[in-house]
MARDRENLO-234726 format. One record per residue: residue number from 0; residue in three letters; x, y, z of N, C-alpha, C in turn. Coordinates in steps of 0.05 Angstrom, whole numbers, plus 32768, in hexadecimal, padded with zeros to 4 digits. Layout:
# MARDRENLO-234726
+------+------+------+------+------+------+------+------+------+------+------+
| resi | resn |   nu |   nv |   nw |  cau |  cav |  caw |   cu |   cv |   cw |
+------+------+------+------+------+------+------+------+------+------+------+
|  NUM |  Ala |    X |    Y |    Z |    X |    Y |    Z |    X |    Y |    Z |
...
+------+------+------+------+------+------+------+------+------+------+------+
//
This chain:
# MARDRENLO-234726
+------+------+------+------+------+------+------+------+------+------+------+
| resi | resn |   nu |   nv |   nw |  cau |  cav |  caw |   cu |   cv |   cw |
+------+------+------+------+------+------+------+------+------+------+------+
|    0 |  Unk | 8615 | 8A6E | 8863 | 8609 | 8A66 | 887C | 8617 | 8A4D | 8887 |
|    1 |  Unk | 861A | 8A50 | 889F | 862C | 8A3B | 88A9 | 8620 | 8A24 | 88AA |
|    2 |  Unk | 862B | 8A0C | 88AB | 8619 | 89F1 | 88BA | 8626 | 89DB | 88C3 |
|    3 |  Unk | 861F | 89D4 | 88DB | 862F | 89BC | 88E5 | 861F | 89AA | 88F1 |
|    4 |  Unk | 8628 | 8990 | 88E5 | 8621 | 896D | 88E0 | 863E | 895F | 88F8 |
|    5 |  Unk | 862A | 894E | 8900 | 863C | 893A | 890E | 862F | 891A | 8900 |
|    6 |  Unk | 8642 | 8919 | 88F2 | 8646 | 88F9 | 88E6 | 863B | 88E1 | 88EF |
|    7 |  Unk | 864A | 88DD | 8909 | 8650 | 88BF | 8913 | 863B | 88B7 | 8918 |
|    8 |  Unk | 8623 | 88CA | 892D | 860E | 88C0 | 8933 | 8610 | 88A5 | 894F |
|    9 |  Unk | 85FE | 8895 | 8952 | 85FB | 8884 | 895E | 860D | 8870 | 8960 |
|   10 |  Unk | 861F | 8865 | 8944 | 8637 | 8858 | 8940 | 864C | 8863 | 894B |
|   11 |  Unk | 8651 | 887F | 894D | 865E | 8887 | 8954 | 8669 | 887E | 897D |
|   12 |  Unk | 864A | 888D | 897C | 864F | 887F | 89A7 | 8655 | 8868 | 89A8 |
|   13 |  Unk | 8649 | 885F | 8995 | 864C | 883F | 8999 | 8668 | 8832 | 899B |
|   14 |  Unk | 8679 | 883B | 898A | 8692 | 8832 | 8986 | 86AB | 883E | 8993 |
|   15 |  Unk | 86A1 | 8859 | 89A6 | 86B1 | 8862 | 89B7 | 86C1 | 8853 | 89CF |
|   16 |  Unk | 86D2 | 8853 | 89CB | 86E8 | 884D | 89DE | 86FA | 8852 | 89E8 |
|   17 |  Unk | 8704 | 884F | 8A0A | 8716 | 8859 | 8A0F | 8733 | 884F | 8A03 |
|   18 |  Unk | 8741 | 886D | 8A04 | 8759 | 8857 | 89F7 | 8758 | 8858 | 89D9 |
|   19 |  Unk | 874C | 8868 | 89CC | 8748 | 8867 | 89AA | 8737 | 8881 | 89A0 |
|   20 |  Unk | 873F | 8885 | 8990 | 8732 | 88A0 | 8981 | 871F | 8891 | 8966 |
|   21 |  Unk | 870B | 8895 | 8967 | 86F6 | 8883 | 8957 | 86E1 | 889E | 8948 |
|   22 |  Unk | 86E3 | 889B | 892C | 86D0 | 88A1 | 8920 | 86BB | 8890 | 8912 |
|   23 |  Unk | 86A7 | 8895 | 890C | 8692 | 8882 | 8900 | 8687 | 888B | 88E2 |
|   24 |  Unk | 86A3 | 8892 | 88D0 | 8697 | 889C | 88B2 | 8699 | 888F | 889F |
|   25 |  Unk | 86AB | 887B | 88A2 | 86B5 | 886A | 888A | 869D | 8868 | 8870 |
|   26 |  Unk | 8683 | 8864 | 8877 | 866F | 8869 | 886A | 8659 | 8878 | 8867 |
|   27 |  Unk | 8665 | 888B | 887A | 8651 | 88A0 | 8881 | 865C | 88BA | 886A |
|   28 |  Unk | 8645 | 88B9 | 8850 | 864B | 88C7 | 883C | 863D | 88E0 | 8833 |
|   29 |  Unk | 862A | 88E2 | 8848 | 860E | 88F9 | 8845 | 8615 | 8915 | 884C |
|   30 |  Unk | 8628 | 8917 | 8858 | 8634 | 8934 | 8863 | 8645 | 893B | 8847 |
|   31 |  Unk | 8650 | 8929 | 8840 | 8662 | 8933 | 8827 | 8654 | 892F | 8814 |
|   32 |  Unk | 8640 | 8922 | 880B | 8629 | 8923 | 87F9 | 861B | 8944 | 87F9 |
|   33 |  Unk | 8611 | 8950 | 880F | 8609 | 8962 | 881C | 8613 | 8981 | 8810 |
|   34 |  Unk | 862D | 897E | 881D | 8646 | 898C | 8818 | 8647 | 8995 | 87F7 |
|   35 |  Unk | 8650 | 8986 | 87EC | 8654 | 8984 | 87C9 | 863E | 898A | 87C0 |
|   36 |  Unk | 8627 | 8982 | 87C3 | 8604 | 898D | 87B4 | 8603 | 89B1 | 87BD |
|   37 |  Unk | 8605 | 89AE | 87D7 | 8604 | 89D1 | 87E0 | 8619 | 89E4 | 87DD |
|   38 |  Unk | 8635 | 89D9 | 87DB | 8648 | 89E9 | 87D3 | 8654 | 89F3 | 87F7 |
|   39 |  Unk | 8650 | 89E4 | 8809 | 8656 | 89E1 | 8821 | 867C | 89D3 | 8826 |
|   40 |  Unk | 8690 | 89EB | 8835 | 869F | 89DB | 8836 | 86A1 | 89D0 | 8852 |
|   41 |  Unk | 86B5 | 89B7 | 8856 | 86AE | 89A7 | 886A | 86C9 | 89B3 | 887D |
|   42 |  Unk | 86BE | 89B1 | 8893 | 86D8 | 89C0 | 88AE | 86D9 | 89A3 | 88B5 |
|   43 |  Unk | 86F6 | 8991 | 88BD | 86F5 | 8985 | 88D4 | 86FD | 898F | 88E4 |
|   44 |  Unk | 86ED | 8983 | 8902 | 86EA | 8985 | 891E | 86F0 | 8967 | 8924 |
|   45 |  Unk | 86FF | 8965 | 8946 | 86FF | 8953 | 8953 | 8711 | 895B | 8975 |
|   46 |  Unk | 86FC | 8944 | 8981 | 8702 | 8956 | 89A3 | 8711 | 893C | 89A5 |
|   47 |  Unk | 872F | 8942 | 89AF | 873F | 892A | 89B2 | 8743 | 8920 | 89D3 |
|   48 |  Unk | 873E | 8911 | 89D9 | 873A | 8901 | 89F3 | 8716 | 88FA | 89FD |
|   49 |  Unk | 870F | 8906 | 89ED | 86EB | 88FA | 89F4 | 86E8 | 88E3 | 89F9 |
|   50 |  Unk | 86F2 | 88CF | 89E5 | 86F2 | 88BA | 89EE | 86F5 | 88A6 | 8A0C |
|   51 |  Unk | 8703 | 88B9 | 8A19 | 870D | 88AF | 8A33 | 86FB | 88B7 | 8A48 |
|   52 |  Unk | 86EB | 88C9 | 8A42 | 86D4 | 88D3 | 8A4F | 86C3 | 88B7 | 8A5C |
|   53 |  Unk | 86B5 | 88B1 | 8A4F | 86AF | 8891 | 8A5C | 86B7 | 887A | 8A4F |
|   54 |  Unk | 86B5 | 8863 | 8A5E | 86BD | 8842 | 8A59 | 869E | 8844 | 8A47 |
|   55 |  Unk | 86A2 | 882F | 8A35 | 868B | 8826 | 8A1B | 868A | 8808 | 8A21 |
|   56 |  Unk | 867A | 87FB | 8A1E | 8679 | 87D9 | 8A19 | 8685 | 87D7 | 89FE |
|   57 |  Unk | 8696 | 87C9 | 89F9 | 8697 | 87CD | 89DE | 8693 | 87A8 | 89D6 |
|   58 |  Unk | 868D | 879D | 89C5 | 8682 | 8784 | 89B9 | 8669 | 877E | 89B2 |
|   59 |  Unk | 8660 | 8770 | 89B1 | 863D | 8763 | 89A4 | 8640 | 877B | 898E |
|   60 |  Unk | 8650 | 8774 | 897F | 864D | 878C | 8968 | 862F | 8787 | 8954 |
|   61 |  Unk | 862C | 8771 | 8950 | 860F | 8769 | 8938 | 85FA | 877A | 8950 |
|   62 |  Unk | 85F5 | 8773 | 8965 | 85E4 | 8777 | 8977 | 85DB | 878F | 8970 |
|   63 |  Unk | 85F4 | 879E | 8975 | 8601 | 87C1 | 897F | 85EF | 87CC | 8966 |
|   64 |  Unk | 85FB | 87CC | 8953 | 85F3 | 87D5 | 892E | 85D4 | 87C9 | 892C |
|   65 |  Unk | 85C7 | 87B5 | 8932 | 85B7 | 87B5 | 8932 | 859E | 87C2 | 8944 |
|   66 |  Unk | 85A3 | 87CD | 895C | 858F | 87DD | 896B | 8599 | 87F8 | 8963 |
|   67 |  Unk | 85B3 | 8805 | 895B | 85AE | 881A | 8951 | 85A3 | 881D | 892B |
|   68 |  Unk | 859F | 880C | 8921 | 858D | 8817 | 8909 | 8571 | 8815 | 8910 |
|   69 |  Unk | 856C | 8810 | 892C | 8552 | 8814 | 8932 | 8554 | 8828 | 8941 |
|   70 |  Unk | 856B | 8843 | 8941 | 8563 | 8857 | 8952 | 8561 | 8851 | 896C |
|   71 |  Unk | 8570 | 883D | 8977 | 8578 | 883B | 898C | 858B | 8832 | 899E |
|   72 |  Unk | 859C | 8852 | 89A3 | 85B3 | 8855 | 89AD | 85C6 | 883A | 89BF |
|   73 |  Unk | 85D5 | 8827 | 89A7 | 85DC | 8815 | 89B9 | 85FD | 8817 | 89C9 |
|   74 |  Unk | 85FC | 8827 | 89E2 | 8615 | 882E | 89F6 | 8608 | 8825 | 8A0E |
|   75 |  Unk | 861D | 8820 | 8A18 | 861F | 8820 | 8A3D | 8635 | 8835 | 8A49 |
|   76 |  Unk | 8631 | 884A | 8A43 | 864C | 884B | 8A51 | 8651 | 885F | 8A71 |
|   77 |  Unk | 8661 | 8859 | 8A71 | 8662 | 8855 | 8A8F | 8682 | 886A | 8A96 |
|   78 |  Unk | 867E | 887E | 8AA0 | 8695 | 8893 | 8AA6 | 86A5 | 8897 | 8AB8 |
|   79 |  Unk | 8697 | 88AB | 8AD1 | 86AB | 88B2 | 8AE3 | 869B | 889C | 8B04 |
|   80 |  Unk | 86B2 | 8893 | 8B15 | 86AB | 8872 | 8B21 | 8693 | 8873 | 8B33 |
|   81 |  Unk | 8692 | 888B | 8B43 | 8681 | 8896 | 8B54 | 8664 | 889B | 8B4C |
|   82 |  Unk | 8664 | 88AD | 8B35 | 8658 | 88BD | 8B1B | 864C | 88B1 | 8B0B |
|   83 |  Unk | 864D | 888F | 8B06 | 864D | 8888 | 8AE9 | 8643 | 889B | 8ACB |
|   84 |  Unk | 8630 | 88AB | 8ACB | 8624 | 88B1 | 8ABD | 8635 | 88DD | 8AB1 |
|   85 |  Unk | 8646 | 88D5 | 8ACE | 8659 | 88ED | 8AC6 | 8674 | 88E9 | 8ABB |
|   86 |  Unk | 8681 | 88F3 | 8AA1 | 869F | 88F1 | 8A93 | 86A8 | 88EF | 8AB0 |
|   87 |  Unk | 86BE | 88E1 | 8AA0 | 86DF | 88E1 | 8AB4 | 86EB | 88FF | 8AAB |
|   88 |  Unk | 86FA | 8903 | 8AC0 | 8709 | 891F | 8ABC | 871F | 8919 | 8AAA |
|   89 |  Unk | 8723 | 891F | 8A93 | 8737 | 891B | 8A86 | 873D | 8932 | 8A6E |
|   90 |  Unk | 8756 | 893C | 8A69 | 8757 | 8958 | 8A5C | 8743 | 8955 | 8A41 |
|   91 |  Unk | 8738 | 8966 | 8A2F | 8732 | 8966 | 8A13 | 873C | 8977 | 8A09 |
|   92 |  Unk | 8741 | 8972 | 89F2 | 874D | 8989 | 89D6 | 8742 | 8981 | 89BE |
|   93 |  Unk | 872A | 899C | 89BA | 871C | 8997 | 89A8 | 8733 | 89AB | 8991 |
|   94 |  Unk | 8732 | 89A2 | 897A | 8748 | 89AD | 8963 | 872A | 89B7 | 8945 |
|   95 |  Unk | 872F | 89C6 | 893C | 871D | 89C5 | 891D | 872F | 89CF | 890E |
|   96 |  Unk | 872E | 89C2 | 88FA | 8746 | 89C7 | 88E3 | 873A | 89DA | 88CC |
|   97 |  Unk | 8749 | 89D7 | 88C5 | 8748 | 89E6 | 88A0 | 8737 | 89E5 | 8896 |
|   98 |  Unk | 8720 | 89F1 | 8885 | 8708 | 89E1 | 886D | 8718 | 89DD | 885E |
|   99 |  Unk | 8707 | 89BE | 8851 | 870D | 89B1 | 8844 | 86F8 | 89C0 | 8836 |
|  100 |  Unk | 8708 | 89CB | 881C | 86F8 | 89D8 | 8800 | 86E4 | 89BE | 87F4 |
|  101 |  Unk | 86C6 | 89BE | 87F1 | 86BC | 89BA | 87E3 | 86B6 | 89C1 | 87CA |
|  102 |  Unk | 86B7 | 89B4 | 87B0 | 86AA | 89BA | 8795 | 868C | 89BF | 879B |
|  103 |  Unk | 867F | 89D5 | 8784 | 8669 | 89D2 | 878C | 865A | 89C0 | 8773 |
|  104 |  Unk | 864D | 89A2 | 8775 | 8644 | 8992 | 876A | 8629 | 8987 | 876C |
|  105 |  Unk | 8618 | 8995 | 8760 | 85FC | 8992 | 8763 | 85EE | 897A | 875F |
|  106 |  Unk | 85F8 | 896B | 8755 | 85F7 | 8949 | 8754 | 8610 | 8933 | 8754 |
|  107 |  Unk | 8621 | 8933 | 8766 | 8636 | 892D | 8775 | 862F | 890E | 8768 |
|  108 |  Unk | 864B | 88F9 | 8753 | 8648 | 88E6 | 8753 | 8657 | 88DB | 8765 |
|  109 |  Unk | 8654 | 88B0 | 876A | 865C | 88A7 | 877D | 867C | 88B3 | 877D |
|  110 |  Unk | 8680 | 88B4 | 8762 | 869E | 88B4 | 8763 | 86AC | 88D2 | 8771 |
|  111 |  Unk | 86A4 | 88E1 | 876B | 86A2 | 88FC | 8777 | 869A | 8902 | 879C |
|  112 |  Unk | 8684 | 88E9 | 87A0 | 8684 | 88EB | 87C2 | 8697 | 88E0 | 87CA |
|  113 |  Unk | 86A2 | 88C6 | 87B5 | 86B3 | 88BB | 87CC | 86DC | 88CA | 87C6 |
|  114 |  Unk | 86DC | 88D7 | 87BC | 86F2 | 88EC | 87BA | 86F0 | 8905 | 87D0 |
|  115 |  Unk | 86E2 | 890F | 87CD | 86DA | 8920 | 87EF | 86D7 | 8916 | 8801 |
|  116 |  Unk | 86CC | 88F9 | 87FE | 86C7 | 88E9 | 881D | 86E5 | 88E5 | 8827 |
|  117 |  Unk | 86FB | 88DF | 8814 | 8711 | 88D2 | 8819 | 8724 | 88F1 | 8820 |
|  118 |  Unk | 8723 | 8902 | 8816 | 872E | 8913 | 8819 | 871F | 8921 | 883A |
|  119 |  Unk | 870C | 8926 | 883C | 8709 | 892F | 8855 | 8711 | 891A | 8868 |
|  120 |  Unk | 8714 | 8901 | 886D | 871F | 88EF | 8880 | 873C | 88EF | 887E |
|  121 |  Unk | 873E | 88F5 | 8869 | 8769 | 88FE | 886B | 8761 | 8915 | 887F |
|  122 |  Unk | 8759 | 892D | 887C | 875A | 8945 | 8881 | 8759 | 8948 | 88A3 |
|  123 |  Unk | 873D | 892E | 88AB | 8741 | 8925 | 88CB | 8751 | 8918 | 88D7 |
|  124 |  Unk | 8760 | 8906 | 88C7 | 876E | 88F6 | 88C9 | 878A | 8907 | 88DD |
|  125 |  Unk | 8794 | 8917 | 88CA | 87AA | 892F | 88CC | 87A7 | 893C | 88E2 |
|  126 |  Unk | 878B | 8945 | 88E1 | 8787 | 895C | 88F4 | 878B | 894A | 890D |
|  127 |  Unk | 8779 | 8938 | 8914 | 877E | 891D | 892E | 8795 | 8920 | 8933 |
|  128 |  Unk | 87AB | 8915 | 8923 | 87C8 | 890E | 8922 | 87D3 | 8929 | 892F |
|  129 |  Unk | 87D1 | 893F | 892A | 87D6 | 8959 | 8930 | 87D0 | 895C | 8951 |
|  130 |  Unk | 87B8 | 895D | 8954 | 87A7 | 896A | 8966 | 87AF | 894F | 8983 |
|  131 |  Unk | 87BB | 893E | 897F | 87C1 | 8928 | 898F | 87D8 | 8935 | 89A4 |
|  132 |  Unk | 87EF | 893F | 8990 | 8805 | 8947 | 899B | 8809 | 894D | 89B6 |
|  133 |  Unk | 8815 | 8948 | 89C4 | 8810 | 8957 | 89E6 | 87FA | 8953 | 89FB |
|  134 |  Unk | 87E9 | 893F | 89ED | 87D7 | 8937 | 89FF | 87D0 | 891B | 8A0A |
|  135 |  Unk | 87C3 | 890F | 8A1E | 87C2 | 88F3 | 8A1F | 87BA | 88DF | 8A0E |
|  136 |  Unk | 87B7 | 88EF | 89F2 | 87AD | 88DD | 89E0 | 87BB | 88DD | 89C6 |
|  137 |  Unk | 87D8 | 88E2 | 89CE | 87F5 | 88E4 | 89B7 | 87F8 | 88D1 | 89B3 |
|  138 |  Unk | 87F1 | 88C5 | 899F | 8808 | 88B5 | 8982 | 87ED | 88A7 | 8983 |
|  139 |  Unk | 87D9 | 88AB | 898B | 87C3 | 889B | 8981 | 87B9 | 8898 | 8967 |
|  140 |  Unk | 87A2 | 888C | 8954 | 87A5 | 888D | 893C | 8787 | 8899 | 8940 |
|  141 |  Unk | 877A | 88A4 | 8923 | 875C | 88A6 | 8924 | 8755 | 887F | 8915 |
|  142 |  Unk | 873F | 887A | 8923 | 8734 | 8867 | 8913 | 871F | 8866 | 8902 |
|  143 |  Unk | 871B | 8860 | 88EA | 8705 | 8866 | 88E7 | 86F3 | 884E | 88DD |
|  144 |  Unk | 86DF | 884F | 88E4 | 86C2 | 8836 | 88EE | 86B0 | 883A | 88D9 |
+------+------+------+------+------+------+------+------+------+------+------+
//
């Protein structure tokens, strides 16, 4: 049975910017926790130029992290000039790569999450690097937050 998780969450909007490809997993370990207990393997996905979609405030970072662990979404952002609340027109290329084979590990230690954690962020990493090629968002790097 299939299933698909989006990671980043709230940190994720938060740290969107134009001008940068930003993920929010560096500690985000529950999908690959998830993954390994159920015997789930992990697909990366990523839509390259989203970011450019709207301008973000980006700073008051303590602020930021602190109204979202209270579940509340801390962005401004602000898109197309007329529109605000509509994207800028700008191409997207969404890419999904390879599964990344999961073990199946019914009690997954730290050491074991953080070996799939590291290996699926290579795996995005690549695919980003790939999926950049030919578009307005070539030679960019993925970041990850």
């Amino acid at each position: 049975t299939p299933l698909a998780m989006v990671p980043g969450g709230f940190e994720e909007a938060t740290v969107v910017s134009p001008g940068h490809e930003r993920v929010f997993m560096k500690k985000r370990v529950g999908f690959v926790v998830y993954a390994l207990r159920y015997g789930y393997d992990l697909v990366p996905c990523y839509t390259v130029g989203e970011s450019d979609q709207f301008h973000n405030l980006q700073g008051a970072w303590k602020l930021r992290w602190g109204l979202n662990a209270l579940s509340i979404p801390a962005v401004l952002p602000y898109g197309f000039p007329l529109f605000p609340s509509l994207p800028r027109r700008v191409p997207l290329h969404t890419i999904i790569g390879e599964p990344v084979k999961m073990p199946h590990i019914p009690k997954p230690t730290k050491e074991d999450v953080e070996k799939h954690h590291k290996r699926y962020m290579e795996n995005l990493q690549r695919l980003v690097e790939e999926g950049c090629k030919g578009t307005p968002s070539e030679g960019r790097k993925l970041e990850f937050w």
